[in-house]
Every structure is written in structure tokens, then in C-alpha cells.
PADRENGU-40387 format. One record per residue: residue in one letter; x, y, z of N, C-alpha, C in turn. Coordinates in steps of 0.05 Angstrom, whole numbers, padded with zeros to 5 digits, always signed. Example, Ala and Ser with C-alpha at 12.3 -4.5 7.8 and 13.67 -1.06 7.14 Angstrom:
a+00264-00114+00156+00246-00090+00156+00264-00066+00156;s+00257-00045+00142+00273-00021+00143+00258+00001+00157;
This chain:
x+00236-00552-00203+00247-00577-00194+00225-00595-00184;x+00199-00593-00193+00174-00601-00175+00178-00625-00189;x+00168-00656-00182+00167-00685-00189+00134-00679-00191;x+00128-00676-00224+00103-00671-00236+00081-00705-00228;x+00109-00724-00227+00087-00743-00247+00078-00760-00212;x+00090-00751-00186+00082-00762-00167+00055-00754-00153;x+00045-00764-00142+00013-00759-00133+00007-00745-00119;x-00015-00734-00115-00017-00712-00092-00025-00729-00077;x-00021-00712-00051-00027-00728-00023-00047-00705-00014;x-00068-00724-00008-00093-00705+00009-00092-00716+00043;x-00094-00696+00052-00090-00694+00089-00115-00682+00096;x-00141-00697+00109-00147-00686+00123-00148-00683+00160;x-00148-00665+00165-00155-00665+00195-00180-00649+00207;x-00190-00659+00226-00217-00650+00238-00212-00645+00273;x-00220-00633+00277-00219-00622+00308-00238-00613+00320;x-00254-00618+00345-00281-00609+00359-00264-00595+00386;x-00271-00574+00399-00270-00564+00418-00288-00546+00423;x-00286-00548+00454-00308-00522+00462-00292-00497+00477;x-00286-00476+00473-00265-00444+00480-00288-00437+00500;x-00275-00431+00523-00292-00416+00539-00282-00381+00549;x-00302-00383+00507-00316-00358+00511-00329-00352+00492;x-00343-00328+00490-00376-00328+00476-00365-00322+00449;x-00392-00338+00432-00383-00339+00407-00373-00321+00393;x-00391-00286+00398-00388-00267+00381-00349-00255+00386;x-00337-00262+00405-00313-00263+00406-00284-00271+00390;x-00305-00298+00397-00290-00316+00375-00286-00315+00348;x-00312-00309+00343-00321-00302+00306-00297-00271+00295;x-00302-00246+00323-00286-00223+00314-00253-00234+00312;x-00247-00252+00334-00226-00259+00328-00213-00274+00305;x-00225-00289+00303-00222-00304+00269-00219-00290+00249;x-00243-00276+00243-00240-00256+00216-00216-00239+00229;x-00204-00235+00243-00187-00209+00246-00158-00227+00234;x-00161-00225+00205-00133-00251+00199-00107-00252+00205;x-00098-00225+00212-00077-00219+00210-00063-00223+00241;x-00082-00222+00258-00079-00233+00288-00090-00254+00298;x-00108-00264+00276-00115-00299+00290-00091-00318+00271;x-00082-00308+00252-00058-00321+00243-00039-00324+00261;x-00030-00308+00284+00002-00313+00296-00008-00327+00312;x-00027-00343+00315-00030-00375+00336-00044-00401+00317;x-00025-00397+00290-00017-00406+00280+00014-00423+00277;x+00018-00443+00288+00049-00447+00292+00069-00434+00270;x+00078-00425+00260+00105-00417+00235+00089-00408+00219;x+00065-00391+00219+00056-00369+00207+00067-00343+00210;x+00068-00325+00196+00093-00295+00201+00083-00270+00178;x+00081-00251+00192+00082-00235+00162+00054-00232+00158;x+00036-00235+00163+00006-00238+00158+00010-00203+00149;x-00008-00206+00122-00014-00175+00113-00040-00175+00104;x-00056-00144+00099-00083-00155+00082-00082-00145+00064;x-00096-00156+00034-00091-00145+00014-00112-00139+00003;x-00137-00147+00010-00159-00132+00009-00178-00145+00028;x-00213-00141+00022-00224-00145+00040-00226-00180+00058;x-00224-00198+00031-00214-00224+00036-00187-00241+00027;x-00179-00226+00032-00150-00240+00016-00122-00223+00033;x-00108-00244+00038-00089-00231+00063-00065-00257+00050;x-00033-00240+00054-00014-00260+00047+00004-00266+00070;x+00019-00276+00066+00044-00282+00092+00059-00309+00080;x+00073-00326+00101+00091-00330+00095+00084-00359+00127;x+00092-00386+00114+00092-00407+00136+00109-00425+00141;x+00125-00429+00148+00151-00437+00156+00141-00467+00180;x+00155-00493+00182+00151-00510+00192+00167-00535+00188;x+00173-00551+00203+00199-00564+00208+00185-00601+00213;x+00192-00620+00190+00179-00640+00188+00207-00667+00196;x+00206-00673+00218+00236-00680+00224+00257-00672+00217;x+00284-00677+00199+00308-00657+00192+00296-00643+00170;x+00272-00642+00154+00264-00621+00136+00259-00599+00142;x+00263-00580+00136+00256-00549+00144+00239-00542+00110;x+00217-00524+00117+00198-00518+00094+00189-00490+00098;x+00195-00473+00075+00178-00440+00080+00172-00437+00046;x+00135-00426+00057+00129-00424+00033+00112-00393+00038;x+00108-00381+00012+00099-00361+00018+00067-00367+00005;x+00049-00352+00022+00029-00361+00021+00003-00336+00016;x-00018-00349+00000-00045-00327+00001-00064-00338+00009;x-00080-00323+00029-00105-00334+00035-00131-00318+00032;x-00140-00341+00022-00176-00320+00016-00202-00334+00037;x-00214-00311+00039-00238-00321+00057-00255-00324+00034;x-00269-00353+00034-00281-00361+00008-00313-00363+00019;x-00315-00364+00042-00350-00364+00045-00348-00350+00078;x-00374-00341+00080-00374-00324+00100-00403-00328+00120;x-00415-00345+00136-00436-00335+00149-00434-00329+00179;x-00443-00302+00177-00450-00295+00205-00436-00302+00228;x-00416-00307+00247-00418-00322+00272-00419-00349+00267;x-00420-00360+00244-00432-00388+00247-00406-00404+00235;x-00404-00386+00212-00381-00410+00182-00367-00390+00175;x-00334-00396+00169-00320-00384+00165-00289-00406+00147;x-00291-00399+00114-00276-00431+00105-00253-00399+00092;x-00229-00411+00093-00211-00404+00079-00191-00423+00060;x-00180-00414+00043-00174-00429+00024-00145-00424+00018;x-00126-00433+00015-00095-00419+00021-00086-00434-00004;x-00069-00415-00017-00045-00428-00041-00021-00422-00032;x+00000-00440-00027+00028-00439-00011+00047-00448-00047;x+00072-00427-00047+00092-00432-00049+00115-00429-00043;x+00128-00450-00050+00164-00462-00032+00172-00443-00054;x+00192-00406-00055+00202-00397-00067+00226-00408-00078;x+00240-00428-00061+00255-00440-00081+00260-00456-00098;x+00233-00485-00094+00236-00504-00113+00203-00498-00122;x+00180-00479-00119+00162-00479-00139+00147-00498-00124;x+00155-00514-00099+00135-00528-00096+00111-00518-00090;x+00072-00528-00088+00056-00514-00080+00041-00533-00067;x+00032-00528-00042+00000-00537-00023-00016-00515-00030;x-00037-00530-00027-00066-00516-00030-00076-00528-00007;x-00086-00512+00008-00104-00524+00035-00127-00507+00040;x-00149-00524+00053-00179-00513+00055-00184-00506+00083;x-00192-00489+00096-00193-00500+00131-00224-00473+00134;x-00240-00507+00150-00268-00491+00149-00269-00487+00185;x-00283-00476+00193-00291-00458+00226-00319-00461+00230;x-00337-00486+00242-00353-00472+00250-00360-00478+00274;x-00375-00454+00281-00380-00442+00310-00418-00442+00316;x-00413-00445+00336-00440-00455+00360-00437-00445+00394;x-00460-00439+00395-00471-00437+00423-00465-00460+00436;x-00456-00458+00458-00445-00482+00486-00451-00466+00507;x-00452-00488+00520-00465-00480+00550-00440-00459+00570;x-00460-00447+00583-00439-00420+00601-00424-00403+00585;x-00428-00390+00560-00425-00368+00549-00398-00379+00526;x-00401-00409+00527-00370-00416+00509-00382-00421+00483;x-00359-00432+00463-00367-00436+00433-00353-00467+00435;x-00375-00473+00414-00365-00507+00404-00359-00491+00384;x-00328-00507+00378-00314-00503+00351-00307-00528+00337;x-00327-00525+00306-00308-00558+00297-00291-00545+00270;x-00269-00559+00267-00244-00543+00249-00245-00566+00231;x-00235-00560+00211-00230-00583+00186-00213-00568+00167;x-00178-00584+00169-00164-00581+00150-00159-00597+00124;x-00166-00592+00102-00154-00603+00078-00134-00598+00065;x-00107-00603+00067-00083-00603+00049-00077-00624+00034;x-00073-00608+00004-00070-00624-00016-00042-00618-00020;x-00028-00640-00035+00002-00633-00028+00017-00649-00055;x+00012-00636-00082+00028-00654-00104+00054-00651-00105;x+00074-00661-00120+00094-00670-00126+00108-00677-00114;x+00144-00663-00102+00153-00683-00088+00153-00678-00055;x+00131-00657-00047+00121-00656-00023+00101-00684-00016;x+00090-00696-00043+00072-00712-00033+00089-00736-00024;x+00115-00746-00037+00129-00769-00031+00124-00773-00004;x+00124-00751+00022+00126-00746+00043+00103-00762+00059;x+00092-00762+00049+00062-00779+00049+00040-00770+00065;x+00022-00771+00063-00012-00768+00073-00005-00768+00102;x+00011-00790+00117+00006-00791+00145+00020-00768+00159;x+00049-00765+00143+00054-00749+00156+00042-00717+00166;x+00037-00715+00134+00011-00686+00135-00008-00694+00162;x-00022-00711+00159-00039-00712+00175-00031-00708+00200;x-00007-00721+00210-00006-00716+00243+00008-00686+00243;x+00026-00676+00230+00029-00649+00222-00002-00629+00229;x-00015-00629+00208-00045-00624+00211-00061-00624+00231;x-00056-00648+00249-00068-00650+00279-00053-00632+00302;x-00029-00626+00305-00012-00623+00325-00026-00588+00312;x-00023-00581+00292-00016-00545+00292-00052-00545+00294;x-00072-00555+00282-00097-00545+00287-00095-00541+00324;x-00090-00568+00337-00097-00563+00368-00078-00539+00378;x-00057-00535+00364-00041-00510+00373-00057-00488+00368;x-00068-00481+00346-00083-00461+00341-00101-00459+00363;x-00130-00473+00359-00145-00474+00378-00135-00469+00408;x-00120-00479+00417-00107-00466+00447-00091-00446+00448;x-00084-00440+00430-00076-00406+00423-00089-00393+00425;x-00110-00394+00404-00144-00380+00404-00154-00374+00437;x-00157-00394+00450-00173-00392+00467-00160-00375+00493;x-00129-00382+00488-00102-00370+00507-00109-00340+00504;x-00113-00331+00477-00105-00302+00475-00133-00284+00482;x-00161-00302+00477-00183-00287+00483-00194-00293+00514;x-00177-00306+00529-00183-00309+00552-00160-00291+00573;x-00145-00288+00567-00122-00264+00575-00134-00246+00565;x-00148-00237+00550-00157-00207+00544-00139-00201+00528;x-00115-00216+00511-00094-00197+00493-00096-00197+00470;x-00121-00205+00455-00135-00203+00433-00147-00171+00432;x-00132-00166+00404-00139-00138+00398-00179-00135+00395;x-00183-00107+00398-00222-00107+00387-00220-00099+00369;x-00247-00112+00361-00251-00109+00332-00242-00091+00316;x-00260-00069+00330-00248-00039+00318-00217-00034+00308;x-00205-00054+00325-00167-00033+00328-00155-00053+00298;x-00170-00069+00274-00162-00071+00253-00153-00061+00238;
């Protein structure tokens, strides 16, 4: 039921913060996908399916729209502590609709043992998800990245972030 001939809508969003706490933390926490996903707003279900590639399921509510799509994500580049980009293909199981979104991580030394984090979401959004338009993605885009990020920093500063090891 997808509206082929309407345009995609590209969303980006960008975000700078600094988490106070040390980078190598942060980094284990990220790659650990399946638990840095649930501070993800209407993320659920995180599984891994191999060493970079993990699926689940994202659910999210755009005024009276309600939207769940099931989703795969791959870790598409990888450095060190530093860069960390994943690349997601979402489908709506009932009408076939699909987003594709890009979201890159990178991480830096900050003063007193914290990390500068700058985030960058790209969602591309064709058919009749795009009617919806660019802005809305975008402030969509802004509200769940800063959710994330203070999730992130909520759960590694409580100590209730699993270690590395317990993957």
C-alpha cells in the first residue's frame, strides 16, 4: 500500500553533549546493542544476530499516528573508542512501509574523566511516511536522540549498565 511516486523525506538531526563519564565506558556501552538500545525511546526486542547485526522492533507515536516497524541494524564502521555509525532498515509489517536511517557516535576525551559525544541522525523516509514531512522527522529525531543521550548517561552513572563481559 506504499505511495511509490511520493518523495522521500531526509531528516537530519545532530546533537553535541558531554556524559560525565570516561570514554572507555561509554564506547563498552554503545557497542553492547542490545542494552544501549532500551534508552532508546519505543525500541523493544533488541536481539543479536551476529557479530554486527542485531534486530528488534520500534514503536513511536507521531500525534494521533501510532507506527511499529520491525527493524535491522548493522554496525557499518567501527573505530576504537572513537566512531561508531550504524545503519538501520525499518519495516511497517503491515503496509510495507520502510525508513532507512544512519546514526553516527563519536566520542572524545573531556575534561574530568567525561566524553564529548557528537550524534548524527539520518532518516530517510519514502512514500507515504514521507507526506509526513522532513520537519516533523526532524523534531521527532531531536526529542528521542536527547532521550537517548540522557538515558545513556542515567544508566552509566547509576552503575545499572551491564559489563562488558556479562554480553
Amino acid at each position: 500500500m506504499s505511495c511509490r511516486n511520493t518523495p522521500a523525506t531526509i531528516a537530519t538531526t545532530r546533537a553535541e553533549t558531554t556524559l560525565r563519564v570516561p570514554r572507555h565506558l561509554v564506547w563498552a556501552f554503545l557497542l553492547d546493542v542490545p542494552q544501549s538500545a532500551t534508552c532508546l525511546p519505543g525500541v523493544q526486542n533488541v536481539r543479536r544476530i551476529d557479530d554486527r547485526t542485531y534486530a528488534g522492533e520500534v514503536r513511536f507515536r507521531v500525534g494521533p499516528l501510532s507506527f511499529g516497524f520491525e527493524t535491522t541494524v548493522v554496525i557499518t564502521e567501527l573505530v576504537e573508542e572513537e566512531r561508531l555509525t550504524l545503519t538501520a532498515h525499518a519495516v511497517d509489517p503491515l503496509t510495507r512501509e520502510a525508513i532507512d536511517a544512519t546514526a553516527v557516535a563519536v566520542l572524545a576525551d573531556a575534561p574530568d574523566s567525561s566524553t564529548r559525544v557528537q550524534y548524527e541522525l539520518r532518516v530517510v523516509t519514502p512514500g507515504v511516511l514521507a507526506g509526513l514531512g522532513r520537519r516533523m522527522f526532524e523534531d521527532l529525531n531531536r526529542r528521542m536522540a536527547a532521550e537517548f543521550l540522557a538515558r545513556v548517561e542515567e544508566r552509566l552513572i547509576a552503575g545499572t549498565a551491564r559489563p562488558p563481559s556479562a554480553r
